[in-house]
Structures are given as structure tokens and as C-alpha cells.
N, C-alpha and C positions, 0 to 999 in steps of 0.2 A: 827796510830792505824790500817788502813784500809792494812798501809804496812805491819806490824806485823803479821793481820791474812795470807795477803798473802802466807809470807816468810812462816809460821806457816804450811800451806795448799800444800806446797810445798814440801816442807821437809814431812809429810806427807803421801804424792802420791809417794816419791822417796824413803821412808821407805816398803811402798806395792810393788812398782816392784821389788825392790828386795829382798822382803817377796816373791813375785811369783815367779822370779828365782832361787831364789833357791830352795824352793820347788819343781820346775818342775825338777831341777836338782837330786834331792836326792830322785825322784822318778821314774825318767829315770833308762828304763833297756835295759842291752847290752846281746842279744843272739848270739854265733855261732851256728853252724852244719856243718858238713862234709858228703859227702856222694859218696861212690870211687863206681863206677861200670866197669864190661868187659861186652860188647854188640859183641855177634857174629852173622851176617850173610852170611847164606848157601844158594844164590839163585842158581835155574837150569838156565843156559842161558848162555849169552857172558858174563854178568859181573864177575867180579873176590869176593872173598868171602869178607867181609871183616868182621876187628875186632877194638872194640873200647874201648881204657882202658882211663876212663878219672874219675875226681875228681872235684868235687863240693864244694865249699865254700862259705858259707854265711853267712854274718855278718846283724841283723837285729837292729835296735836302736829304742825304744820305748822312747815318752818322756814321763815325768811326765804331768796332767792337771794343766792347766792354768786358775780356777774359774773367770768366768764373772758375775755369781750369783747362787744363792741357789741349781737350779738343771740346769745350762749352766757349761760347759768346752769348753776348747780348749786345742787337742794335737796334735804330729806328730808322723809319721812313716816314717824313711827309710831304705831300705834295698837292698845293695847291692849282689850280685852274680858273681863269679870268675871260671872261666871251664877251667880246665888244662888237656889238653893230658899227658898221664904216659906212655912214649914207642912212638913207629912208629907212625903216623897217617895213618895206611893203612885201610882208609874208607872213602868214601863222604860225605862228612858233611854238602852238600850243600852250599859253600860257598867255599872251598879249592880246584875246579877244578876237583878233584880227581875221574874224569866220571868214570873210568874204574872199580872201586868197587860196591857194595853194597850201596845206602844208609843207615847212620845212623845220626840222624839230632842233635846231640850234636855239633855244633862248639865251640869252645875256645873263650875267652876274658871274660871281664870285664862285665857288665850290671846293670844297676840300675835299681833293678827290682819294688818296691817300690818307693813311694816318696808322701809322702800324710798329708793333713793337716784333720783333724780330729773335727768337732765339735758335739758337745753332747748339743741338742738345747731341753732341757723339759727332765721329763723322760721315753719318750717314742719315740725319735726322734734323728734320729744320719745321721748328712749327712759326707760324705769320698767328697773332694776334692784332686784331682789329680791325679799318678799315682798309681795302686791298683791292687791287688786279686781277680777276682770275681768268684764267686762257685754258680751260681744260681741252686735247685733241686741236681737232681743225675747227673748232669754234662754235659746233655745230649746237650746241647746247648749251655750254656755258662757255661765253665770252663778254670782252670788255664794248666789243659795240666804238672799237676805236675809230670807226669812217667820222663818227660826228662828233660837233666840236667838243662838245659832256659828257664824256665818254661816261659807261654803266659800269661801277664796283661797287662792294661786298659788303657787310659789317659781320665778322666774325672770327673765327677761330681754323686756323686750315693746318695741316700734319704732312708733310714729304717726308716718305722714309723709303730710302733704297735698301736693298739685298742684293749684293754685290755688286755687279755692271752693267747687268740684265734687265730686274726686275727691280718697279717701281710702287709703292703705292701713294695714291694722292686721295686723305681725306680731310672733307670741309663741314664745319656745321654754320648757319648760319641764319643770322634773325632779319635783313634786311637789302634791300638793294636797293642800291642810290642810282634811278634810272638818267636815261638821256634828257628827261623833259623837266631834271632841276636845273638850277639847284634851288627853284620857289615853284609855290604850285601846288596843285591837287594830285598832280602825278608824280611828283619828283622822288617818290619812295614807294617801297611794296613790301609788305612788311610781312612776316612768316615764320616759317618754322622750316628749315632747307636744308638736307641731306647729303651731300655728294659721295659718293666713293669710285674709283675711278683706280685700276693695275695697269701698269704697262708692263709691256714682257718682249724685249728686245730678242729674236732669236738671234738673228744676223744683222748688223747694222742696216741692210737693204731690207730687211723683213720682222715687223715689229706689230706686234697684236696687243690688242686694248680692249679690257672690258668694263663695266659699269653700269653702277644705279643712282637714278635721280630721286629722293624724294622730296616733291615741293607739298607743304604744309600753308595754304594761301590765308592771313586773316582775314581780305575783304576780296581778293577774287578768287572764291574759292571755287570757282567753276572750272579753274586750272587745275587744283588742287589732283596732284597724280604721283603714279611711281613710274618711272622708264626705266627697262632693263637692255642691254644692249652690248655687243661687240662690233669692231672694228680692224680690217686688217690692212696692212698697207704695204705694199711689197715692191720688186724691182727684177728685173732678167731682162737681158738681152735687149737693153735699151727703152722695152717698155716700162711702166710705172700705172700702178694699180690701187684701188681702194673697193675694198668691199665692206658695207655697213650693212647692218643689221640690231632693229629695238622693234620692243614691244612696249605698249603704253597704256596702263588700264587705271580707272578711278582710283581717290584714295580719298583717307576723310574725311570730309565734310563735303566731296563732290556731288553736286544734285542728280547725277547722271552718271550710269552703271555705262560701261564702255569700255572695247579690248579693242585696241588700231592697231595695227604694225606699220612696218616703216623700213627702206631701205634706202640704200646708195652704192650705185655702182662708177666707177671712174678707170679710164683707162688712156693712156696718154704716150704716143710715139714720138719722135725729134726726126721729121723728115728735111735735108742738106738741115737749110735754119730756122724752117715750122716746124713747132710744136704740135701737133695736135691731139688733143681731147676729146673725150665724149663722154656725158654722163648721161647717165640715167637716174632717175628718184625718186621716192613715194612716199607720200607721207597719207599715212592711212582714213578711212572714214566708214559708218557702219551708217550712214546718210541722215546721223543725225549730229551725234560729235566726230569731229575731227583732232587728227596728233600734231598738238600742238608743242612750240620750244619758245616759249616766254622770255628767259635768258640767252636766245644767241646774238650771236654778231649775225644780223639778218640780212644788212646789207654785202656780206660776202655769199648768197645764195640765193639761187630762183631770181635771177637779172640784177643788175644796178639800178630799174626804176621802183625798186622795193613795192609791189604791187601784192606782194605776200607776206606782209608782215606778220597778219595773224591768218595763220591756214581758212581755207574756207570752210563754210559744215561741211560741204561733199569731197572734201580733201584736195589733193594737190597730186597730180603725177608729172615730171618734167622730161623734157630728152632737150637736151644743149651739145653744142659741136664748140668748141673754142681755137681759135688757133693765136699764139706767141710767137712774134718774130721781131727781128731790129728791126730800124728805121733807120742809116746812121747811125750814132751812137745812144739813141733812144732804145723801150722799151715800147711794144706795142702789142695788144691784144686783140680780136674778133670776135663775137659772139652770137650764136644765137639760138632761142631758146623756144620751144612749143609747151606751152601748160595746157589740160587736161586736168578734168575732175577725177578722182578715184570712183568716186560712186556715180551711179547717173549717165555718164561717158558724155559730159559736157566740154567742149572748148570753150575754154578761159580765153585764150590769146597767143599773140608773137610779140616778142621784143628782140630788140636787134640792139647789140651796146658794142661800146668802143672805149679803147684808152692808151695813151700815150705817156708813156714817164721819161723825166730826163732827169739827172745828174750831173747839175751845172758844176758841181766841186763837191768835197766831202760837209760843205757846209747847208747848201742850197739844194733844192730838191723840185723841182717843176711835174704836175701832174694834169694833165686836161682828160675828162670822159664824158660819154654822152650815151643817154640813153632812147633808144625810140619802140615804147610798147604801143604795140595796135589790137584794141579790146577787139572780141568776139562776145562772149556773153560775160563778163565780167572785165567789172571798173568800168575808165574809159580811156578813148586814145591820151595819150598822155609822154611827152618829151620833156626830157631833163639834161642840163649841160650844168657842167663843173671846172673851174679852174681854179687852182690850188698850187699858194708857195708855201714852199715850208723851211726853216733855217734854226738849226742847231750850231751853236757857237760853241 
């Protein structure tokens, strides 16, 4: 009898897993996307111009969940990314030798940009296990660095857990990041010891406060090696729309250098008839010997599109930018422009003047041209960059 129930209970449990595989099967989804760009830069100096025609392919695999109970799953994600030079490689791609160009940090190959196991713990609890995307705020600090073709993710462990409808908490630990200049190479990784904690606190849908601490733990550039502490608020009335940031950045383990920066952001933005306009203002701190720096953000969404601030200067960074957003026809179109300023010393940097057009051929197609025209004063040099970008999801 006792065998009976066995056998019985066995057959059973081998009737459910493959009730759950195939479910997780028949609700797996398979995403491409494509996305071809030319990247031209025009520096003043000895380097030679260069031009960058490359193609992006990505294949994303979502699985179906894998019920443990009433409100637990378990799924996965991976997603692979493919860079193909279309033409010459006449650019430095950081990684091909190719000093005598321009940088343009696209390199070619293969990358597994994803790889993540996925549980869904309550429902109001989801931790991401392994390799990942992360987009913490407006990017400012921690982002995926999506403008270029290799995009920058994570290797670790991350926790969302909400408290009601309001309140969010987002924390990460993590030992690696897979930058833009892999997926080969001397740079393609940055390996550590990495912190995040990061609340949100919706008051009013139009008005929603964010606080947060960064600790980067650096093994080999430990010169970054720091803690940021900082808030952020972002609100809405009477048609305008606001941002006020606020951090403080001071040394941390094994940093050679004792140092307290601060750092702010201000943003504010009207809809005059069908301009937008903006203005920011921002600083990123310096005591004229370190400067606050964000190793992790999407850099290219800040301080111009000709990325001439990638890594803050020693004497720091202060900016003021005016933007303005309007159609074109049924296009997207933007204005810009920007004064840098040193925090310490009261050096000018420079101007740049940028531009961008987007259109929406269909829900499939996606056309983008920008250009950027920075004119050094005492730092870099004159320097123009043009961009045109298709992009198509099937």
C-alpha cells in the first residue's frame, strides 16, 4: 500500500514539473531589435576625424514564471547584444589601437548583456539575481549608459520592495560592471565591492522625493573609491515642472585622497503655445584638488551630447543650459545650450550648442539625427560630432 501511495505521489510531482515547463515554455517571449547608427567626430588637434557606421543586434529571451505559490514566481532573463562595424573602422573604439582617431567607444563583438534569474517573493517584493539593467532616478548615477551600442550592466543581487503605493525601496549589492568598452579588453569590466540603496516616496503623483547612498568599493580604481549621500525632488504646479538635487561625496576605503564635494541640480521647465522650455543649472563639487565624480551614470544624457565631461575635471564642473522642445511636423525636436565653468579657480571650460530631431516612421521604425558643436575655452578642444540613427523593433 505504502508502495502504491509512493508510486502514486511520484508520478504526481512528475506530472507538475512538466505542467511548470511547459507553461514557463508557452509563456516565454523572444524580442529582437536592431539599431544601425553613423557617429562622426570632428576634433581640433592632432587626432585625425573619425567615423563610426556600426549595427546593433539584440536578441532578448524572457521566460514564462515558474509558480512556488499563490503570490511567489520564479523566472529568467537573457539577453544577448551583437556590434558590427558596416564599412572601415576608421575610429578608436578603445580597444582597436586605432590612437590616431577620434574616440568613439562602440567596439564590435558579441556580449551577454543580461543574464538574470528573477524571483517574485510576495506581492510587493522582487529581488533580480545576476547579471542586469539598472536605471536608478534620472540616471544620474546609476545607469545603463543606453546612448551606445554596449550598453553598461551590473553582476549582482538587487531587492524592490514596495510599502503600499507610495513608498519604494530599491537595494543593490554588487561585485562588477560590464562597461561600454567591452565586451574584450582592458576596460571591459570594473570590478568591486558596490552599495546602492536608493527610497522613493510618491507624495502626489506630480510630487515624488528620492533619497539615497552610493557605496563604491573600487579594486583597481580606487581613486573613485567613495560614499554619495543625497536627495532629490521632483514636482509639478501650474504647468511648470521642477527638479531639485542635492549630494554630498566624501572618500571611502582605500581612497588616497581625504575629500568632501557637494553637488547639486536644479531644473525647471514651462510649455510656452508648443516650446518647452528649460533651464538648469548644476555642480558638481571640487576642493581644487578632487573633484565629484559619477563613474556609473548615463553620461551621455548630461553636460551636452559632445560628452566632453565624462570624467569631471580636478577643478570641477559648474553648468547653466537653456533647452527648448518643439515639433517640427510630426517630428521631435530639441535646442540647446550649455556654459561650463570650473567650481574652483572660476575657469571657463567652454560652449556647446546641440541639436536633435526624432521621428516615428511607425510603431516599428524610429529615425533620430543630433549634432553636437562644443567651442573649447580653456579645456579639451573645438570639437563637432553628428549622429544618425535607425532603430526597428519587430
Amino acid at each position: 500500500m505504502k508502495r502504491a501511495l509512493l508510486l502514486a505521489s511520484l508520478a504526481l510531482s512528475e506530472a507538475a514539473f512538466a505542467d511548470g515547463i511547459n507553461q514557463i515554455w508557452q509563456d516565454s517571449s523572444l524580442k529582437w531589435n536592431f539599431r544601425y547608427r553613423i557617429e562622426q567626430v570632428q576634433p581640433d588637434g592632432p587626432l585625425e576625424d573619425a567615423l563610426a557606421s556600426t549595427l546593433r543586434s539584440r536578441l532578448t529571451v524572457n521566460t514564462g514564471k515558474w509558480t512556488l505559490a499563490s503570490n511567489q514566481s520564479i523566472s529568467a532573463l537573457i539577453e544577448a547584444d551583437h556590434v558590427a562595424v558596416i564599412g572601415g573602422e576608421t575610429y578608436n573604439n578603445t580597444v582597436n589601437g586605432s590612437s590616431r582617431y577620434a574616440t568613439i567607444a562602440d567596439p564590435d563583438g558579441l556580449d551577454l548583456n543580461q543574464a538574470a534569474l528573477l524571483f517574485k517573493a510576495g506581492d510587493s517584493s522582487q529581488i533580480t539575481l545576476g547579471r542586469q539593467r539598472l536605471n536608478f532616478g534620472d540616471q544620474r548615477f546609476i545607469g545603463s549608459v543606453g546612448w551606445r551600442q554596449n550598453e553598461q550592466t551590473f553582476d549582482g543581487i538587487r531587492l524592490v520592495q514596495s510599502f503600499g503605493s507610495t513608498v519604494q525601496l530599491d537595494l543593490a549589492s554588487l561585485h562588477n560592471a560590464n562597461r561600454v568598452f567591452g565586451p574584450d579588453g582592458p576596460n571591459a569590466d570594473l570590478h568591486g565591492r558596490f552599495n546602492l540603496a536608493q527610497a522613493n516616496w510618491t507624495v502626489k503623483p506630480e510630487h515624488v522625493l528620492q533619497g539615497y547612498v552610493y557605496d563604491f568599493d573600487f579594486d583597481s580604481l580606487v581613486a573613485r573609491s567613495s560614499s554619495t549621500r543625497g536627495f532629490d525632488y521632483k514636482g509639478a504646479a501650474q504647468g511648470f515642472k521642477w527638479q531639485l538635487a542635492l549630494a554630498n561625496q566624501q572618500d571611502a576605503h582605500q581612497a588616497p585622497a581625504n575629500y568632501n564635494v557637494g553637488y547639486h541640480r536644479i531644473e525647471l521647465s514651462y510649455p510656452i503655445s508648443q516650446v518647452t522650455v528649460k533651464g538648469i543649472v548644476e555642480r558638481l563639487g571640487s576642493d581644487g584638488k578632487v573633484a565629484f565624480q559619477t563613474p556609473f551614470a548615463t553620461l551621455h544624457a548630461f553636460n551636452g551630447f559632445a560628452d566632453m565631461f565624462l570624467t569631471t575635471p580636478t577643478n570641477g564642473l559648474r553648468e547653466q543650459a537653456v533647452q527648448l522642445a518643439f515639433p517640427v511636423l510630426k517630428a521631435k525636436a530639441t535646442l540647446s545650450w550649455h556654459h561650463f565653468n570650473s567650481d574652483y579657480a572660476d575657469i571657463h571650460y567652454g560652449n556647446e550648442v546641440d541639436a536633435s530631431l526624432a521621428y516615428e516612421l511607425n510603431s516599428q521604425w524610429q529615425i533620430l539625427g543630433k549634432v553636437a558643436f562644443y567651442q573649447a575655452d580653456k579645456y579639451q578642444a573645438d570639437t563637432t560630432k553628428y549622429w544618425l540613427m535607425l532603430s526597428f523593433q519587430p
